[in-house]
C-alpha positions in Angstrom: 14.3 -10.6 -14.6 17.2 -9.4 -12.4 17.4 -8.2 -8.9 20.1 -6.3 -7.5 20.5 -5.8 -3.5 21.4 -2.0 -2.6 21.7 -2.1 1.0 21.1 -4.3 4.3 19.6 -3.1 7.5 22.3 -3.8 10.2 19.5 -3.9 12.8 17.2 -5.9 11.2 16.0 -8.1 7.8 15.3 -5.0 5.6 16.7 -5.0 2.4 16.5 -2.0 -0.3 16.5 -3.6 -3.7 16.0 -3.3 -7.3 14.4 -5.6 -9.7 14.4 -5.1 -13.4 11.8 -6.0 -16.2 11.2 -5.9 -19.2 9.3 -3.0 -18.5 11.4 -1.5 -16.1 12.8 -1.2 -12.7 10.8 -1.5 -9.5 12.5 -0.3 -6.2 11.9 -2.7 -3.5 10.5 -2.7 -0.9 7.5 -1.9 -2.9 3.9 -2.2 -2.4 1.7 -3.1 -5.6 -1.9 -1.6 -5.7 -4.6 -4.5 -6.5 -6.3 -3.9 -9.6 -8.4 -6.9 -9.4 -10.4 -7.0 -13.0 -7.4 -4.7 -15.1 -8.8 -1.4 -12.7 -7.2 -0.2 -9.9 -10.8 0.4 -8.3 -11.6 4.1 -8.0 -8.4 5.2 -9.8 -7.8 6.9 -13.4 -4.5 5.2 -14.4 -3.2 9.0 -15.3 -3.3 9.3 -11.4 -1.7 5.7 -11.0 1.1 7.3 -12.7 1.5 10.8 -12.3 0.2 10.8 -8.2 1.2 7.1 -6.6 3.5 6.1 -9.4 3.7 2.6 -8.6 6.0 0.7 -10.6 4.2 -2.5 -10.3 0.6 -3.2 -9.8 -1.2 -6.4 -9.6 -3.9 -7.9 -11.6 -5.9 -11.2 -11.0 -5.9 -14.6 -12.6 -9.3 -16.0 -11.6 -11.2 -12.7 -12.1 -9.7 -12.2 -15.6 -10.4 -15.3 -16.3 -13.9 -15.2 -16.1 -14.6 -11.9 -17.6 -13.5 -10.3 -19.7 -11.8 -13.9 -20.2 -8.4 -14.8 -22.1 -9.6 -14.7 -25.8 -10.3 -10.9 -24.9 -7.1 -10.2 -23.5 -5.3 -12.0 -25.9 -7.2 -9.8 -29.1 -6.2 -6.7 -27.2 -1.9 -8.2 -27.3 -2.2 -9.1 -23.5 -3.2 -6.8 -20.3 -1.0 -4.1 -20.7 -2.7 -2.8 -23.7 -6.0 -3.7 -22.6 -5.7 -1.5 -19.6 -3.0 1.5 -21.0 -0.5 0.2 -18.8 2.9 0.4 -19.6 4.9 -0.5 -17.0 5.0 -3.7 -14.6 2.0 -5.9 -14.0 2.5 -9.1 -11.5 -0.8 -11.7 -11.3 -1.3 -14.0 -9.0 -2.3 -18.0 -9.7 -6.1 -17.9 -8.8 -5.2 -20.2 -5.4 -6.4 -17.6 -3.0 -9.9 -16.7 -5.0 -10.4 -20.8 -5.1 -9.9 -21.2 -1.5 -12.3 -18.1 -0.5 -14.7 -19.6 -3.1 -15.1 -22.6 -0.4 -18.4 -24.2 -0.6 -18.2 -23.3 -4.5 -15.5 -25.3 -5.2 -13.7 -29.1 -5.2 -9.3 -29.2 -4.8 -8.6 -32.9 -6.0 -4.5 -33.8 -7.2 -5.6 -32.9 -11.2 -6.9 -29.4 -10.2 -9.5 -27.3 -8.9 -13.1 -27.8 -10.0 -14.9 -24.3 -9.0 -18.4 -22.7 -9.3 -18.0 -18.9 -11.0 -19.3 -16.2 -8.5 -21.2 -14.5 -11.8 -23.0 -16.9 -13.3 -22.8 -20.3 -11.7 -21.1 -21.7 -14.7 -18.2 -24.4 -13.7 -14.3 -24.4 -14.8 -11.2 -26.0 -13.4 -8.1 -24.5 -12.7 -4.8 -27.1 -13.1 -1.4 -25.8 -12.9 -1.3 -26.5 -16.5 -3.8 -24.5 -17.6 -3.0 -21.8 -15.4 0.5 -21.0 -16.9 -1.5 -21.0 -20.3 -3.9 -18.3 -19.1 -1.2 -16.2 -17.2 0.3 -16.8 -20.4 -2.4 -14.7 -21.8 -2.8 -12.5 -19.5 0.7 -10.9 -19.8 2.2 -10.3 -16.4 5.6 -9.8 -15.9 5.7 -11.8 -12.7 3.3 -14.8 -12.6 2.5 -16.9 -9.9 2.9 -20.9 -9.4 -0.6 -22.5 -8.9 -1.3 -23.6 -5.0 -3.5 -24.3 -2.8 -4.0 -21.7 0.3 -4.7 -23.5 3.1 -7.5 -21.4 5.8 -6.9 -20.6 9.2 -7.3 -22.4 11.6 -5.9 -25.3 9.9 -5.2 -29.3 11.1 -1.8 -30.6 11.1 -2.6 -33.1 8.6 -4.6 -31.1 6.0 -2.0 -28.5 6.1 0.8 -30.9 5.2 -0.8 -32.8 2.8 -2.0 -29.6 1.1 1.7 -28.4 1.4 3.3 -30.9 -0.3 0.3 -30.7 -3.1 1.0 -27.4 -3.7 4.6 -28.8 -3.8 3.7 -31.2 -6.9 1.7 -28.3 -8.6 4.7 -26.4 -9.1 6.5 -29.5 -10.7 3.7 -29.3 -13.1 3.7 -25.1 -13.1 7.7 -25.6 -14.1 7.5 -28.2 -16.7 4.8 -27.2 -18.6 5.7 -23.5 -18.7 8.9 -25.0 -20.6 6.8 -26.1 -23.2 4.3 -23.2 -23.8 6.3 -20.2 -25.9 6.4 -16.7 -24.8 2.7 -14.8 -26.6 4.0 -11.2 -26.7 7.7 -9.8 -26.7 8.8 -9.7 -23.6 9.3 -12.2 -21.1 7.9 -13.4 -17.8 9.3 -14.7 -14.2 7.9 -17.7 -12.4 7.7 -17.7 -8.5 7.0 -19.9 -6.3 4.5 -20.0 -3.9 5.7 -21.4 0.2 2.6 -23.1 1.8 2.3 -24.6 5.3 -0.4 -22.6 7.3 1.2 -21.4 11.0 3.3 -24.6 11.4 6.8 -23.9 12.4 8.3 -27.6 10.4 6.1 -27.2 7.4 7.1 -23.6 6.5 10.9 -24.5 6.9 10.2 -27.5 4.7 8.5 -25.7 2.0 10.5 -22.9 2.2 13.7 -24.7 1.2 11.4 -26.8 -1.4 10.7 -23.8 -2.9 14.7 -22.1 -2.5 15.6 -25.6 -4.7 13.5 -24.4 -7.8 15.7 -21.3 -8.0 13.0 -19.4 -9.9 13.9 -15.8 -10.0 12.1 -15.0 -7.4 9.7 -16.6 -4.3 6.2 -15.6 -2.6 4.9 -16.4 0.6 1.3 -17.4 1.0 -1.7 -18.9 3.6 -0.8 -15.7 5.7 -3.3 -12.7 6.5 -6.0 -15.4 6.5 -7.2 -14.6 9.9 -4.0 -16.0 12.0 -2.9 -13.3 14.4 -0.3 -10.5 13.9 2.5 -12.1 15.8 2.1 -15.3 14.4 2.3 -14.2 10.9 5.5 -12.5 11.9 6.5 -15.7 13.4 6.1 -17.7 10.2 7.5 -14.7 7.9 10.8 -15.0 10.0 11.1 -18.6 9.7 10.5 -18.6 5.6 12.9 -15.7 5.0 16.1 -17.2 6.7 15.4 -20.1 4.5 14.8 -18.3 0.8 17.7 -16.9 -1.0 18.9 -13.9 -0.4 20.1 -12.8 -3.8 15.9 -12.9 -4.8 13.1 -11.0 -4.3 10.4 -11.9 -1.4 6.8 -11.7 -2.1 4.5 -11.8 0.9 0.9 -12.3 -0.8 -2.2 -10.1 0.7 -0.4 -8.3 3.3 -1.6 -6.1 4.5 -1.7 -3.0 7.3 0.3 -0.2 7.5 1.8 -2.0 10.5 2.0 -5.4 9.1 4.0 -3.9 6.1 6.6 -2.5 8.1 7.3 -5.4 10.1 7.7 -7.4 7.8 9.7 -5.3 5.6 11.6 -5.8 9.0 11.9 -9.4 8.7 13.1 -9.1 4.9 10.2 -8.9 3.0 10.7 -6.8 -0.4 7.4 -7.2 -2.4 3.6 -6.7 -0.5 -0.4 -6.4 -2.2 -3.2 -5.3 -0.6 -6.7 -4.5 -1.2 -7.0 -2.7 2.2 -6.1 0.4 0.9 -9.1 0.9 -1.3 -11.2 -1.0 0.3 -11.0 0.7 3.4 -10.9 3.9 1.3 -14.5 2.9 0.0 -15.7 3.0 3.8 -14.3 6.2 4.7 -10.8 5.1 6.7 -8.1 6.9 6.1 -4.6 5.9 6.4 -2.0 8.4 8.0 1.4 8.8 9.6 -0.8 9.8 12.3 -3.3 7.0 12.5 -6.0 6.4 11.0 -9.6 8.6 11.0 -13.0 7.5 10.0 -13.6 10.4 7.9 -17.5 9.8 8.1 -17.3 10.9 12.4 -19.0 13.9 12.6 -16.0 15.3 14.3 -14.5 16.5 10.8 -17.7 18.5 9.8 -16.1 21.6 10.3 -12.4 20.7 10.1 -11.4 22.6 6.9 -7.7 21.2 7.3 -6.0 19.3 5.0 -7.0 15.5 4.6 -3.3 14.8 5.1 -0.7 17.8 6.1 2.1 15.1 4.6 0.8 16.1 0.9 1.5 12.7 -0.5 -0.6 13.3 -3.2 -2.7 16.4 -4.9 -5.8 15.0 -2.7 -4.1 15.9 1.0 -3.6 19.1 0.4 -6.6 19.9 -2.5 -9.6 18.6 -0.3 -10.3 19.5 3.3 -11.4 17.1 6.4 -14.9 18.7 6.1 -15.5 18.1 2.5 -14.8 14.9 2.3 -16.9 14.0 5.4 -19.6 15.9 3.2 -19.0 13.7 0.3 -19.5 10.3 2.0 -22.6 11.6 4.0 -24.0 12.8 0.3 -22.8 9.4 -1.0 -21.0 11.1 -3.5 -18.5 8.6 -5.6 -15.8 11.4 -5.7 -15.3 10.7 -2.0 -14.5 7.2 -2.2 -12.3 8.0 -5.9 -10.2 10.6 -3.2 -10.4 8.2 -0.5 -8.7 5.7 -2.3 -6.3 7.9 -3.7 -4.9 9.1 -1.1 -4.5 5.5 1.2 -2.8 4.4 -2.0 -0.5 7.3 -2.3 0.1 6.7 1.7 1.1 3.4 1.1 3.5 4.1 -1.9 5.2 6.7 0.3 5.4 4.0 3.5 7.3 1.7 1.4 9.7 4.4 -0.4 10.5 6.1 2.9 11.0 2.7 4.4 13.8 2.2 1.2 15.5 6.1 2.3 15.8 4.6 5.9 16.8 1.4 4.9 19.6 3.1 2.9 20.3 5.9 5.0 21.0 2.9 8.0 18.5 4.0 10.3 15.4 2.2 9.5 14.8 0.4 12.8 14.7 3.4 15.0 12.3 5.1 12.3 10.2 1.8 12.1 9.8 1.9 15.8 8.7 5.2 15.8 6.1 4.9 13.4 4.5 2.4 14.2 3.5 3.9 17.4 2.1 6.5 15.4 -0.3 4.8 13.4 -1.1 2.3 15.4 -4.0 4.6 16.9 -7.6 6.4 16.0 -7.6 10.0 15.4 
């Protein structure tokens, strides 16, 4: 993998980038759509490509795991194929679904002993065995197997968790050296940075992680509840302290909002399931704000979802007939729904990369955010 800085904001963190695959390039800063169980929920993957165009999406360790499970995916020559997906596919480690699993699960120093959600059956995840099944799996980018800490969190528990997560990568790194390549291409290790909201921690396993000099470095335990400010707080810390000349993953995040303050703070990579999941409930994401197309105050708006036209959706489907779809409990309305927060998203971060290059991202930043940060 290679990344390639294109231009700094002078008034901020923001960094336009590229990072080059094996299957392809991926213009930072760039959001990846979640596609959980190799499905982008809701979405064809000839709309992935021909109407958000992503150049990345994500896929999930634990939940491909489980079903349809690795000898599957392996049969099928890894995820790409199994889902018609030809360009870049990142997964993360499984840490996060472990830690939500909570009273389903036990986190001792040889792994994670966990109760599956669909059928009660019990596995363990170690960092070894997770590089075999990411392995499998296929990504381009995999993830380093840690331990996300919850919100709020003790001092002590979030330390010792921090430097746990600190030996699992050891054991990530070494025994990903010994495991060959299954298909022909290759794939990039990152890091995960631990240490809850503490200030000492996050600095400390920041530059733990900066000394593996992987190819490129996530950020996790945030948008686990904490507040806005004090993610922003912690994403500020971590960034000064991870290299420059890599990319910057901040895992689960997250709002419109949150994505461009960050981006802000020098974030390059973001995933989210808030854009589909909130499109399955009827919120809409806009330049605007947002609307809860269910009100009844879009019965008889025959406008434009979206007079942006980010996608075919906005300008295709009206206000009012997409209202009428959710109150019918039609599934086109959540399939356009999520289309169009996805496509919203997709054009956030590639206008955020025009302003970044064009030098005036901060003032457009500011003004946006104002925007959306209200109800229509």
């Amino acid at each position: 993998m290679n990344f390639e800085l294109k231009s700094n904001d002078i008034h901020s963190k923001a960094r336009a980038g590229i990072i080059t695959t094996d299957h392809g390039t991926i213009e930072t800063p760039i959001f990846m759509p979640v596609g959980t169980v190799a499905t982008v929920k809701g979405v064809h993957q000839t709309e992935l490509k021909q109407e958000i165009r992503p150049d990345i999406i994500l896929g999930n360790t634990y939940h491909l795991y489980l079903r349809p499970q690795t000898p599957i995916l392996k049969q099928a020559g890894g995820l790409h194929k199994f889902m018609n997906w030809d360009r870049n596919i990142l997964t993360d480690s499984g840490g996060y679904q472990v830690y939500s699993l909570s009273g389903r699960r036990k986190i001792k120093e040889e792994g994670v002993k966990f109760k599956s959600h669909i059928d009660g059956s019990y596995h363990t995840f170690t960092p070894e065995n997770v590089m075999e099944i990411q392995r499998t799996i296929g990504a381009d980018i995999i993830m380093a197997f840690d331990e996300c800490t919850p919100y709020p969190c003790e001092y002590s528990y979030a330390k010792r968790s921090m430097h746990m997560t600190h030996r699992w990568l050891k054991r990530c790194v070494n025994h990903l050296e010994k495991i060959p390549l299954e298909y022909d291409y290759n794939q990039s290790l990152f890091p995960i940075v631990q240490g809850s909201t503490f200030k000492d921690l996050r600095k400390e396993s920041a530059k733990v992680i900066a000394d593996v000099g992987a190819e490129g470095n996530a950020i996790g335990g945030l948008s686990v509840g904490e507040p806005a400010e004090e993610m922003y707080e912690m994403t500020d810390i971590v960034t000064d302290e991870l290299p420059k000349d890599k990319p910057r993953y901040l895992m689960g995040v997250g709002t419109p909002i949150n994505i461009l303050e960050n981006i802000a703070l020098g974030i390059d990579m973001f995933d989210c399931v808030m854009p589909t999941r909130n499109a399955r409930n009827g919120m809409l994401f806009t330049a605007h704000g947002t609307i809860n197309i269910k009100n009844k105050k879009w019965e008889n708006d025959f406008s434009a979802i979206d007079d942006m036209g980010i996608t075919f959706v906005d300008t295709y489907y009206s206000k009012a007939y997409l209202r009428h779809l959710f109150a019918s409990k039609e599934l086109l309305g959540k399939q356009i729904a999520s289309i169009h927060n996805l496509g919203f998203y997709l054009w956030l971060v590639r206008e955020a990369r025009k302003h970044i290059l064009a030098g005036d991202f901060t003032e457009w930043k500011n003004r946006l955010v104002k925007q959306m940060d209200k109800r229509l």
